[in-house]
FIZANU-549487 format. One record per residue: residue in three letters; x, y, z of N, C-alpha, C in turn. Coordinates in steps of 0.02 Angstrom, whole numbers, padded with zeros to 5 digits, always signed. Atoms other than C-alpha are relative to their C-alpha. Layout:
BEGIN
ALAXYZXYZXYZ;...
//
This chain:
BEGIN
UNK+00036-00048+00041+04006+08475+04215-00028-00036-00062;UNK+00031+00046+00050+03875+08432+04068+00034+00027-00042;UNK-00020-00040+00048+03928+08467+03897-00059-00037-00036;UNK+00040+00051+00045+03804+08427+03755+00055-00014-00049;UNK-00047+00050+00061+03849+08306+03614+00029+00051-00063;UNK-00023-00023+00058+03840+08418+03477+00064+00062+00005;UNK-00054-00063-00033+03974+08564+03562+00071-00069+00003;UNK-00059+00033-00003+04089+08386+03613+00015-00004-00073;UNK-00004+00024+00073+04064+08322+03414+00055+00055-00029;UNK-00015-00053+00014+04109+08486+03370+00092+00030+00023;UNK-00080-00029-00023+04274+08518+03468+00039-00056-00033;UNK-00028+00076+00044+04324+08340+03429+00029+00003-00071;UNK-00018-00002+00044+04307+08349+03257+00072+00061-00016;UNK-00033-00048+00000+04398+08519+03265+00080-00024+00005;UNK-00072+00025-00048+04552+08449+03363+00020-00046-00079;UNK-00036+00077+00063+04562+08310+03204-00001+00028-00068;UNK-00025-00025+00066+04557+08423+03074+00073+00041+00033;UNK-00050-00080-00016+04704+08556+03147+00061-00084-00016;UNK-00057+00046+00011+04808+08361+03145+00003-00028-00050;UNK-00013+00023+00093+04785+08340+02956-00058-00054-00008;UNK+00037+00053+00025+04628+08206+02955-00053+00055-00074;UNK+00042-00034+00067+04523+08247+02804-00065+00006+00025;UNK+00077-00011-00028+04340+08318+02851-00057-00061-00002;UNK+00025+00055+00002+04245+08160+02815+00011-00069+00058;UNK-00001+00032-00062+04367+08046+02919+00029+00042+00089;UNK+00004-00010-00063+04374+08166+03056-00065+00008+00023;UNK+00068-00011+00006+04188+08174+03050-00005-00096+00036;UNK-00004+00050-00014+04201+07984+03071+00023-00011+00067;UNK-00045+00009-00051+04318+07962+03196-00028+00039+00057;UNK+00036-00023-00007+04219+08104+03288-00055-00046+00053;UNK+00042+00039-00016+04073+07991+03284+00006-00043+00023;UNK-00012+00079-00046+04149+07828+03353+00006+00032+00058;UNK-00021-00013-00086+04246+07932+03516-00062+00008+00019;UNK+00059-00026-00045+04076+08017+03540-00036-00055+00030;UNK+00038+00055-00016+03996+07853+03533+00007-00014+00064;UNK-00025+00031-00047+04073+07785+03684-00023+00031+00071;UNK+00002-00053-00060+04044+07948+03800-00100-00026+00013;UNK+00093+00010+00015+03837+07928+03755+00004-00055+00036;UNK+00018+00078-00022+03854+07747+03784+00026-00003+00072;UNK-00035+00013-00088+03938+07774+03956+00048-00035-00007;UNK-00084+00032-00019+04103+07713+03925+00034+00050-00008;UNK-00042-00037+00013+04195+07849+03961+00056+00011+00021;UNK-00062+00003+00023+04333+07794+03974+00040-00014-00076;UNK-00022+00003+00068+04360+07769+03782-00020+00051-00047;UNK+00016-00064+00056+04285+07943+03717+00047+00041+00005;UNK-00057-00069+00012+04357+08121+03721+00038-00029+00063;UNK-00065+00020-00029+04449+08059+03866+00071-00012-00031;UNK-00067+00049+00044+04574+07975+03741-00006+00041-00021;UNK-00045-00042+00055+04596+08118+03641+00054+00036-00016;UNK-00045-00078+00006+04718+08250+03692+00056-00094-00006;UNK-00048+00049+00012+04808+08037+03689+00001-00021-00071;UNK-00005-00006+00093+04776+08017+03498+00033+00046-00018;UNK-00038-00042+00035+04858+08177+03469+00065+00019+00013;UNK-00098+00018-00015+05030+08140+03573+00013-00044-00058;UNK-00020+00064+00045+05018+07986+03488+00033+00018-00089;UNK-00027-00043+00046+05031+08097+03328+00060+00023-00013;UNK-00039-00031-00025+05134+08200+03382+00067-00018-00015;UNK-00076+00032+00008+05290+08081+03406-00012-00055-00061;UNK-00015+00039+00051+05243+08007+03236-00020-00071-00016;UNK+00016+00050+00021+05151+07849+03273-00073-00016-00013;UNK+00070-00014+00035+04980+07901+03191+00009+00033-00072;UNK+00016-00025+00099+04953+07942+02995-00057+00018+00020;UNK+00039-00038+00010+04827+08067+03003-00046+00006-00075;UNK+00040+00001+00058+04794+08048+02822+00015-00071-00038;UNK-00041+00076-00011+04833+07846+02821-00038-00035-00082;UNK+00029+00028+00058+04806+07757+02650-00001-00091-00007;UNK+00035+00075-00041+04703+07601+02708-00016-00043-00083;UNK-00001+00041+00044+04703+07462+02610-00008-00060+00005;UNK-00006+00071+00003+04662+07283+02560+00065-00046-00021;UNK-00045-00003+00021+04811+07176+02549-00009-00081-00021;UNK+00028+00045+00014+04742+07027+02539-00081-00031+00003;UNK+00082-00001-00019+04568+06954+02509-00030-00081-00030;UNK+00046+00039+00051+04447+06812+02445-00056+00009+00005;UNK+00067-00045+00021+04276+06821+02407-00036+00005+00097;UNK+00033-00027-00070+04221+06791+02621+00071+00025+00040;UNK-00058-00021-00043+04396+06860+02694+00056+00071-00038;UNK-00058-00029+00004+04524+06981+02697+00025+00050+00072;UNK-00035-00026-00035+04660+07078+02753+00014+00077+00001;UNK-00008-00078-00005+04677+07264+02793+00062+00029+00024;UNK-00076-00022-00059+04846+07368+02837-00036+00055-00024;UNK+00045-00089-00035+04767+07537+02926+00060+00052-00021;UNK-00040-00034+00029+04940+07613+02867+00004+00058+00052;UNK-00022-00062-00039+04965+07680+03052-00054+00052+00004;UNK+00039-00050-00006+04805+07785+03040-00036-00025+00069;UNK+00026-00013-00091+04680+07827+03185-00057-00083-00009;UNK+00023+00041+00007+04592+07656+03223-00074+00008+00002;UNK+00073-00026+00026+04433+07762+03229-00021+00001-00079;UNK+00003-00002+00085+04441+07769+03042+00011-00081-00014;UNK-00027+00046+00034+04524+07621+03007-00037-00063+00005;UNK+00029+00023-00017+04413+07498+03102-00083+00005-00034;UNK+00044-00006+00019+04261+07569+03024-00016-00014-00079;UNK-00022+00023+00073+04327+07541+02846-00006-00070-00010;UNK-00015+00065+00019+04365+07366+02877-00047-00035+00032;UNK+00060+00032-00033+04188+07320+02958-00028+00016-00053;UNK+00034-00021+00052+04128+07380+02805+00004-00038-00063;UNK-00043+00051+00055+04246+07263+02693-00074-00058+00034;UNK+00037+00073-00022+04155+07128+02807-00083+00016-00031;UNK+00065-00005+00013+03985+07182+02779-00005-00008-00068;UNK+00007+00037+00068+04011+07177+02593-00001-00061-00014;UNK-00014+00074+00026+04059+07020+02578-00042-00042+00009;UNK+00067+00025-00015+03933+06967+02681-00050-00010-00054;UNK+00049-00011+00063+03796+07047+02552+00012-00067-00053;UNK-00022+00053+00047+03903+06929+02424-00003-00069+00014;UNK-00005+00062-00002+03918+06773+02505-00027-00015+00066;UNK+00021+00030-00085+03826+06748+02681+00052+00032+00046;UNK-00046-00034-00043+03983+06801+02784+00047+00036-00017;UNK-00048-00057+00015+04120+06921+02783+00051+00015+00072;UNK-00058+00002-00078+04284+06919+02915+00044+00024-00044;UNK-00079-00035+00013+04426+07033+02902+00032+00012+00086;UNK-00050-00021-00031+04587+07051+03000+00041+00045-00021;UNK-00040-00067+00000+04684+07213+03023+00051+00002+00025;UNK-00075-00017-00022+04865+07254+03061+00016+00079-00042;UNK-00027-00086+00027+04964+07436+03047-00062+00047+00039;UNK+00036-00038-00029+04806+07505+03153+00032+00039+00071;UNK-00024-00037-00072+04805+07610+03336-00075-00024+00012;UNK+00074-00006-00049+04652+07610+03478-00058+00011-00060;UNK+00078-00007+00017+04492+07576+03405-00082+00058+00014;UNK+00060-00009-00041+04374+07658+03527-00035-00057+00020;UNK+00036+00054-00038+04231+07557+03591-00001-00048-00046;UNK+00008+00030+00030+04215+07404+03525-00065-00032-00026;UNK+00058+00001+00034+04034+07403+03496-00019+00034-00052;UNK+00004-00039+00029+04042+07527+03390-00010-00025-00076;UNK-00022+00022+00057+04106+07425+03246-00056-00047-00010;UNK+00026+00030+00032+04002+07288+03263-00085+00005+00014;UNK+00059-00032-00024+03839+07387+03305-00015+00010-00093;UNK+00010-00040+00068+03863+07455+03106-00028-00071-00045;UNK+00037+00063+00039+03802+07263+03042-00091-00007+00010;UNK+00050+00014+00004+03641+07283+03111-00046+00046-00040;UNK+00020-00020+00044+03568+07408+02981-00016-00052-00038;UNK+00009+00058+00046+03592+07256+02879-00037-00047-00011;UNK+00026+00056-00018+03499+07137+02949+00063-00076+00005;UNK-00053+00058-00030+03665+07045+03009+00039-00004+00066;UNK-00069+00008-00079+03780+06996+03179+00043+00016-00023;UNK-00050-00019-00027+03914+07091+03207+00041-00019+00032;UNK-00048+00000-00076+04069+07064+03303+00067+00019-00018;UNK-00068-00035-00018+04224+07168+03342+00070-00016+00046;UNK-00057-00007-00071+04391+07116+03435+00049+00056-00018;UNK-00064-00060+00011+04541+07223+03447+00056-00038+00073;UNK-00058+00010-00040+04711+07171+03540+00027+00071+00022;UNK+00006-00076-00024+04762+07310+03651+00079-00006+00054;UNK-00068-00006-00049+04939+07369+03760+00001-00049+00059;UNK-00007+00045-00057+04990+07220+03876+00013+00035+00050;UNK-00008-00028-00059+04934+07272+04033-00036-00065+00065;UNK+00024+00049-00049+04864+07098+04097+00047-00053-00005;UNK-00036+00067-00011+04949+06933+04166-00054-00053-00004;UNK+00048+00078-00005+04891+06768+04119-00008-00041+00057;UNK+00024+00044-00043+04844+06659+04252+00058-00040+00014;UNK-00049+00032-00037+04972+06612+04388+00077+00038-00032;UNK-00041-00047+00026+05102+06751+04297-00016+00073+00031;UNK+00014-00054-00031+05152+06910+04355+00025+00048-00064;UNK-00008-00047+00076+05208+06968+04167-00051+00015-00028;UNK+00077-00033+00037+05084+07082+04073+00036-00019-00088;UNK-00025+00018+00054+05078+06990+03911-00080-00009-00056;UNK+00073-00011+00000+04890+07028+03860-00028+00081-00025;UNK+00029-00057-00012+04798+07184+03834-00067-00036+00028;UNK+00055+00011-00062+04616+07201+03900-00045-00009-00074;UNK+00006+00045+00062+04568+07135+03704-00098-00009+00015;UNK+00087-00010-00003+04365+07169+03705-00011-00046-00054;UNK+00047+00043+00050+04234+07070+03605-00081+00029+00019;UNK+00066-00027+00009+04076+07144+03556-00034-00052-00052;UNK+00067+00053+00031+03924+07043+03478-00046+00051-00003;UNK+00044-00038+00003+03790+07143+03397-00060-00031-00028;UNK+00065+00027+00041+03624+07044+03358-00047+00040+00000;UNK+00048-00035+00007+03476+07128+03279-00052-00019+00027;UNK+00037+00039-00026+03317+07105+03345-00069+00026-00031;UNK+00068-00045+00050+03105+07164+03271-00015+00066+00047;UNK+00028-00028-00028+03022+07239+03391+00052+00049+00047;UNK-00040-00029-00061+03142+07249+03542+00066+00028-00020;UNK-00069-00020+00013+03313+07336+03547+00049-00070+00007;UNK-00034+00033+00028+03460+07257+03470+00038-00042+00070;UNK-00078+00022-00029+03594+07137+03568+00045+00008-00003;UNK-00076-00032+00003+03743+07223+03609+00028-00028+00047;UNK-00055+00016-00048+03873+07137+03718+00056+00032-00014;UNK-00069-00052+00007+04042+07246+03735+00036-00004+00048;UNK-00038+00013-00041+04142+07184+03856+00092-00010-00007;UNK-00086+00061-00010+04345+07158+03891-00011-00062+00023;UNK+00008+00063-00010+04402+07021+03922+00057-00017+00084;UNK-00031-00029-00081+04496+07083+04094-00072-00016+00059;UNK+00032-00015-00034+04398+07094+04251-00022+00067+00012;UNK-00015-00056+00019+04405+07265+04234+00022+00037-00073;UNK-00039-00039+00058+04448+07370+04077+00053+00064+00011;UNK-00051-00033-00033+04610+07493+04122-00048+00067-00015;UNK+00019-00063-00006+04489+07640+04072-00044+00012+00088;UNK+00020-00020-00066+04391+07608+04234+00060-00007+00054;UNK-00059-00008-00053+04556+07590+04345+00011+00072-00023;UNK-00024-00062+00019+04594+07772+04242-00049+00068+00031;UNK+00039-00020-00042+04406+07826+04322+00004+00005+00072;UNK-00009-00004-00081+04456+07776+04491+00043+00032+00006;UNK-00060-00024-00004+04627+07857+04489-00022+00072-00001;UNK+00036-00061-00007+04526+08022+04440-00032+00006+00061;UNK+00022-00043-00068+04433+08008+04586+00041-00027+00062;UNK-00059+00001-00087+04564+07952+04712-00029-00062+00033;UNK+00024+00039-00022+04463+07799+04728+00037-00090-00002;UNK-00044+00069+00019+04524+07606+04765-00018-00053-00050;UNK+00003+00037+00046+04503+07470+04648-00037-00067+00042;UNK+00020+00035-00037+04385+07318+04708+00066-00074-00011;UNK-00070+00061+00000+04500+07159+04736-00027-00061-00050;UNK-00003+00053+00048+04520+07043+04595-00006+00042-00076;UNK-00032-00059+00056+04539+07185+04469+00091+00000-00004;UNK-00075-00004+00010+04741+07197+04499+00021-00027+00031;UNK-00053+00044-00047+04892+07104+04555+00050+00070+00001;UNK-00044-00045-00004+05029+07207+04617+00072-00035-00046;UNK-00070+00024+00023+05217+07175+04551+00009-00048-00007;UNK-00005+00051-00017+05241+07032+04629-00070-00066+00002;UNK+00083+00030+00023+05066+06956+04568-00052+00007+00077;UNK+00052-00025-00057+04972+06990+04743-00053+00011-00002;UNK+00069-00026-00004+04783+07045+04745+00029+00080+00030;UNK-00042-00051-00018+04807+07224+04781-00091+00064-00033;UNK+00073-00029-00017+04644+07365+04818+00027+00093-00039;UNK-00029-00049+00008+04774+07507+04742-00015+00015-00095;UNK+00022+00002+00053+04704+07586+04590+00055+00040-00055;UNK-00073-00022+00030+04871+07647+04532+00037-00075-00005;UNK-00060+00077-00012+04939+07463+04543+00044-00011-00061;UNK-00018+00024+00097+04965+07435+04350+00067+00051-00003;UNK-00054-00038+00017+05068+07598+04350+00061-00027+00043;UNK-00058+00014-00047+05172+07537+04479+00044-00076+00012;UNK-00034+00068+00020+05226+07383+04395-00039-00068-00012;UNK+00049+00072-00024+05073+07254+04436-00024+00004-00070;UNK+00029+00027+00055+04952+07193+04314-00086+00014-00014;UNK+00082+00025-00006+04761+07197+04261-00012-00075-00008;UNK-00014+00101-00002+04694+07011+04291-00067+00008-00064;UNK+00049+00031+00050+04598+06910+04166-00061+00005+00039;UNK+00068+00005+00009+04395+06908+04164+00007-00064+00084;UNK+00005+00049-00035+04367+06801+04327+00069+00000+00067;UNK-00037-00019-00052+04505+06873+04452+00059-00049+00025;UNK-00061+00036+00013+04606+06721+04480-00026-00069+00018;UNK+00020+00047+00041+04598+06535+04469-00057-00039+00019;UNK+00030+00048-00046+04468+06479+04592-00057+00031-00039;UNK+00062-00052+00030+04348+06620+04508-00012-00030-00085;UNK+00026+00026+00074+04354+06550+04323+00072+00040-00046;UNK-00061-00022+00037+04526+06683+04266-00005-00023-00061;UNK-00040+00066+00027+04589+06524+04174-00064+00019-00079;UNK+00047-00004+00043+04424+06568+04057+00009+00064-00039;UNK-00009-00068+00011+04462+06742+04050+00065+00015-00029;UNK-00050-00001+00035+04637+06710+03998-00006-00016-00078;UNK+00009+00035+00061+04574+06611+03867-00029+00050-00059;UNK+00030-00065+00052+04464+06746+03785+00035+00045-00049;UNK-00058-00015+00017+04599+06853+03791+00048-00013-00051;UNK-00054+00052+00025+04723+06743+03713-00060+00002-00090;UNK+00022+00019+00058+04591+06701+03583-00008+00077-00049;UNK+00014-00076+00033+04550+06905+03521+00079+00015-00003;UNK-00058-00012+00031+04745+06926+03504+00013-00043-00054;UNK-00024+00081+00050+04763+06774+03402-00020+00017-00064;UNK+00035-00007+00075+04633+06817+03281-00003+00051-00023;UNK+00009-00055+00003+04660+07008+03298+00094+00008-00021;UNK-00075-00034+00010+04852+07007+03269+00055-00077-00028;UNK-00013+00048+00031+04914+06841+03227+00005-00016-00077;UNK+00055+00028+00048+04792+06795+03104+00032+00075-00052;UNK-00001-00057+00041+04828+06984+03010+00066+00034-00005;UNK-00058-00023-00013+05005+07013+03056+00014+00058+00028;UNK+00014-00078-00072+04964+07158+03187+00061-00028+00053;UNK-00028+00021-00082+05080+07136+03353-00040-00014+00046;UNK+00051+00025-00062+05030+07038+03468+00024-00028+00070;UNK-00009+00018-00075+05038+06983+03662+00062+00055+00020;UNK-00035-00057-00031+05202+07096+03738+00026+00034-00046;UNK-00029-00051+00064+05250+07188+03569-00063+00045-00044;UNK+00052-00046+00001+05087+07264+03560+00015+00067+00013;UNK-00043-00077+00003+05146+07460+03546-00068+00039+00061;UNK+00040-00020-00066+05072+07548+03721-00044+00072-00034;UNK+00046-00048+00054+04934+07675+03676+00041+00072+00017;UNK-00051-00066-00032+05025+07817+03797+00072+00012-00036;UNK-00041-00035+00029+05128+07919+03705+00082-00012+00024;UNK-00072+00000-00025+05294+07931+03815+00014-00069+00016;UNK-00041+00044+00011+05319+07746+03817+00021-00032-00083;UNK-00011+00041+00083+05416+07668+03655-00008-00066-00024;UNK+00011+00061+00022+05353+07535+03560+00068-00031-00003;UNK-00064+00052-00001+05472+07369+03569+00027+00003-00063;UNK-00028-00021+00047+05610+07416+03464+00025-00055-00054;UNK-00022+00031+00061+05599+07244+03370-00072-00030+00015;UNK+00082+00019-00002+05406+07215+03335-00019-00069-00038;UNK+00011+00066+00036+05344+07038+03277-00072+00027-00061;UNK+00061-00020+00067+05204+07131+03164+00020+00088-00011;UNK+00016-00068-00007+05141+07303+03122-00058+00024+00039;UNK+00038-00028-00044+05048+07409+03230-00042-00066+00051;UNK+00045+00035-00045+04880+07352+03328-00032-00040-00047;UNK+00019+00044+00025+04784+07211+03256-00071-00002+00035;UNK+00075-00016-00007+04592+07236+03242-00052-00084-00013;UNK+00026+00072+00048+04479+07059+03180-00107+00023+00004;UNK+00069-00022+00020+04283+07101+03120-00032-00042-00026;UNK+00049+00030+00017+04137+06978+03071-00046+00013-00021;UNK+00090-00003+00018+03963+06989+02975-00027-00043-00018;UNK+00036+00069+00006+03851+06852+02964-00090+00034-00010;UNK+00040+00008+00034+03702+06879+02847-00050-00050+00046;UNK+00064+00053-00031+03529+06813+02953-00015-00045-00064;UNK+00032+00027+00034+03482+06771+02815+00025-00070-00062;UNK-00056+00077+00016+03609+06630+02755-00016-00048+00050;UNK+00008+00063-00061+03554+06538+02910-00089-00012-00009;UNK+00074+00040+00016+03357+06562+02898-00049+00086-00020;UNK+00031-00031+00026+03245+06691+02852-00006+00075+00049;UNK-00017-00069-00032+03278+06890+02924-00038+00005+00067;UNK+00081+00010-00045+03103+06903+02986-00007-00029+00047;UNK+00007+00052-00030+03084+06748+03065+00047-00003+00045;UNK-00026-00009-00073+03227+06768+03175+00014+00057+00045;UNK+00000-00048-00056+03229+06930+03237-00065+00011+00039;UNK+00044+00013-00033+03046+06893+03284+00007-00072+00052;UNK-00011+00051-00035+03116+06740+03379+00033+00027+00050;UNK-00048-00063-00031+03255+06880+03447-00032+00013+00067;UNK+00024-00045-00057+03126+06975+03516-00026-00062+00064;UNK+00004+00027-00042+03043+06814+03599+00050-00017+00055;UNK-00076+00023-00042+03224+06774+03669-00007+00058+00053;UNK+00017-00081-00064+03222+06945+03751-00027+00003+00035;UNK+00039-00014-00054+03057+06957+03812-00003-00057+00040;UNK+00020+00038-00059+03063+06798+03932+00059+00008+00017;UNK-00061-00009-00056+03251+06864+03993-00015+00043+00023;UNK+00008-00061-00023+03182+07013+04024-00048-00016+00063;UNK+00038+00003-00035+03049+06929+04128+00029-00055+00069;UNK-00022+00045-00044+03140+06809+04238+00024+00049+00044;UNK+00011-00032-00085+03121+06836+04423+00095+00034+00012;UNK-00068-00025-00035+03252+06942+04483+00017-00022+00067;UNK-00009+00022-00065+03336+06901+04640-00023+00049+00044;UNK+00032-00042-00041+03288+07013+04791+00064+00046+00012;UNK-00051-00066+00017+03355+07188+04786+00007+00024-00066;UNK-00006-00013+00066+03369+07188+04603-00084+00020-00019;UNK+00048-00015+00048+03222+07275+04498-00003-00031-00053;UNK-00013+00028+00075+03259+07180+04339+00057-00034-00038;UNK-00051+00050+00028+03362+07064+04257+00015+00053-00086;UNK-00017-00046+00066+03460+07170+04079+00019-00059-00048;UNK-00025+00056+00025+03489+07108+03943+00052+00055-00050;UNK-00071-00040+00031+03668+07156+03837-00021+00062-00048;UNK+00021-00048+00024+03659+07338+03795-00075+00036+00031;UNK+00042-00034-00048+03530+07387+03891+00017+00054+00038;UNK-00032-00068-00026+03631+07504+04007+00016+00051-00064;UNK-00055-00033+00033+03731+07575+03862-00080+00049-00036;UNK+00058-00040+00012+03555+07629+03784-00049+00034+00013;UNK+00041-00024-00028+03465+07689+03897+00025+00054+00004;UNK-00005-00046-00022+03580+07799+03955+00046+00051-00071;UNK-00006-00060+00055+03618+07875+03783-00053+00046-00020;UNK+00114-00042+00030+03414+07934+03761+00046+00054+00065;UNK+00011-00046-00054+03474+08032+03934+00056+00043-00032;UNK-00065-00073-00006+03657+08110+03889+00003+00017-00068;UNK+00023-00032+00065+03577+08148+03703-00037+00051+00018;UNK+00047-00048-00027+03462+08252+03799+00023+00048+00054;UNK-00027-00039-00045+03536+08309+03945+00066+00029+00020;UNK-00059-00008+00006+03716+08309+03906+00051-00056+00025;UNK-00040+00033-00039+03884+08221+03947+00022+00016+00052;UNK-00069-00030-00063+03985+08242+04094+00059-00038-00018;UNK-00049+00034+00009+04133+08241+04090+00053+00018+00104;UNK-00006-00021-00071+04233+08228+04254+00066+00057+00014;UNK-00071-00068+00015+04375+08391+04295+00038-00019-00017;UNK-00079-00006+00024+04540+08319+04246-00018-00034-00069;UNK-00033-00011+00071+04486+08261+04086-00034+00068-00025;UNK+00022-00057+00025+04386+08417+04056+00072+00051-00004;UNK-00095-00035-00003+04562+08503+04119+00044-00014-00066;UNK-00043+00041+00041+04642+08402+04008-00033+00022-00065;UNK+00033-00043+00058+04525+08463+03834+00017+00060-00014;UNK+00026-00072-00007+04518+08654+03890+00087-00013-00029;UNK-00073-00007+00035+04732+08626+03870+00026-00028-00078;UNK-00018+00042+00061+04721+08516+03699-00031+00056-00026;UNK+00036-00037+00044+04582+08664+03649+00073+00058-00022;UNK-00064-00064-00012+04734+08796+03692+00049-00013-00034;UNK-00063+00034+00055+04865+08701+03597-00011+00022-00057;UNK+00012+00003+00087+04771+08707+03416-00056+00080+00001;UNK+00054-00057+00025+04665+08899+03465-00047-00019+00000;UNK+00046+00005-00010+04511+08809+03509-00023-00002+00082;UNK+00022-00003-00057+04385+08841+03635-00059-00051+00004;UNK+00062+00057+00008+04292+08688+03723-00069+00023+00028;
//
């Protein structure tokens, strides 16, 4: 069924005021989930919500979280999200970066004490107003094995890149760093569908076509399926967006990463606090003149855009391309959403007296 944006915005926000956020950052927060649905990842919009508000629920969300710098210098610092919704908290501390930027050419902050982000373009999509690159990681619930392991000691730890561009639309890359991201194993499971092979290992590390595998003890694999495919690269990514997302900021990181699902308990002796976020801005114009390279941008673009496609293909994309296109359509024509999470809303609306 469609829903339009402004009726989802609308319930959304609703749902995040009745759990104590203040009208502004549930207005925010709001705006990132929605983001994700528009952009076609929906597995990271209202899907996740009625899971933000378990998460509440048993106490491991601050609804009204008092975010803060705890450390800083003039191109860096540090943020503790103070347990609030990482929709808020993430957007705060891309914002630290972008200042600093303004001040000195670049601007990098690391976050700890956060939860789930949403998409991870989201964050570093908000640099290009600026006339600067963006980029977003986030460390996320170990649900992948490293290469030649059958322990999930990983999350699925995304990296987004947002370059501006003149003419043409911006460069957005937004990828995990999985072969898969567990929201599309959470799509297939909705529809009863299997998982293609080199997405999961079972228990016993196996290849395995079962899109329930993860629940049933197995693993999501690294970027590159396993070692003959490139994995070993995909581990690495991985490895590197925890490092600098929870390490680096004193977030938890690799198997003490706190699971986003409500009814499991975070490891009852954590090497940080919360999730661990890491954010970049890089000022064009510290490197060469605004103008001058996003008119170079666009040339970059237009001869990827023009290289021969192979046969069968219509066109070669370039990053963000899907995600934009098909927001002009479900701005216009609505989202869908598919029945069990719609099911799943109509019972979160019924909880707090709202109707979706």
């Amino acid at each position: 069924m469609l829903f339009s944006y402004s009726k989802l915005f609308q319930f959304t926000k609703s749902i995040l005021l009745k759990i104590g956020c203040t009208e502004n950052e549930a207005i925010l927060a709001a705006d990132v989930l929605l983001s994700a649905d528009l952009r076609g990842v929906d597995s990271h919009g209202v899907a996740r919500l009625s899971g933000y508000v378990r998460l509440w629920e048993k106490g491991r969300i601050n609804s009204q979280p008092n975010i803060r710098l705890v450390h800083e210098t003039p191109s860096t610092a540090v943020v503790d999200g103070d347990s609030g919704l990482g929709l808020v908290v993430a957007p705060y501390a891309m914002n630290v970066a972008i200042e600093k930027a303004k001040n000195v050419g670049t601007g990098w902050v690391a976050v700890k004490n956060s939860n789930h982000y949403g998409i991870a373009g989201y964050h570093s999509m908000m640099a290009l107003e600026h006339d600067m690159i963006g980029i977003s990681l986030t460390n996320a619930s170990p649900l992948v094995s490293p290469t030649f392991s059958k322990e999930r000691l990983l999350g699925t730890n995304p990296i987004s890149v947002a370059i501006p561009a003149d003419k043409q639309p911006a460069f957005v890359a937004d990828m995990a760093t999985t072969t898969a991201a567990n929201g599309k194993l959470e799509i297939l499971q909705r529809k009863n569908l299997e998982a293609p092979i080199g997405w999961v290992q079972d228990k016993e590390g196996h290849p395995t076509a079962d899109s329930n595998g993860v629940k049933k003890g197995g693993a999501l694999l690294p970027l590159g399926g396993d070692r003959e495919h490139g994995s070993h690269k995909g581990y690495a990514l991985g490895a590197i967006v925890d490092i600098l997302s929870a390490v680096l900021s004193g977030a938890n990181y690799g198997p003490w990463v706190p699971p986003f699902v409500a009814f499991l308990e975070p490891d009852p002796n954590p090497v940080g606090e919360g999730i661990g976020h890491f954010f970049g801005a890089m000022r064009i114009d510290a490197f060469r003149p605004a103008e001058e390279f996003k008119k170079h941008m666009d040339t970059w673009i237009e001869r990827f855009r023009k290289a021969a496609p192979v046969e069968g293909q219509e066109k070669v994309l370039i990053p963000g391309d899907p995600e934009r296109e098909l927001e002009a359509t479900r701005r216009t024509d609505g989202i869908p959403l598919l029945a069990p999470v719609e099911e799943d809303l109509r019972l979160l609306g019924n909880k707090f007296g709202l109707e979706l």
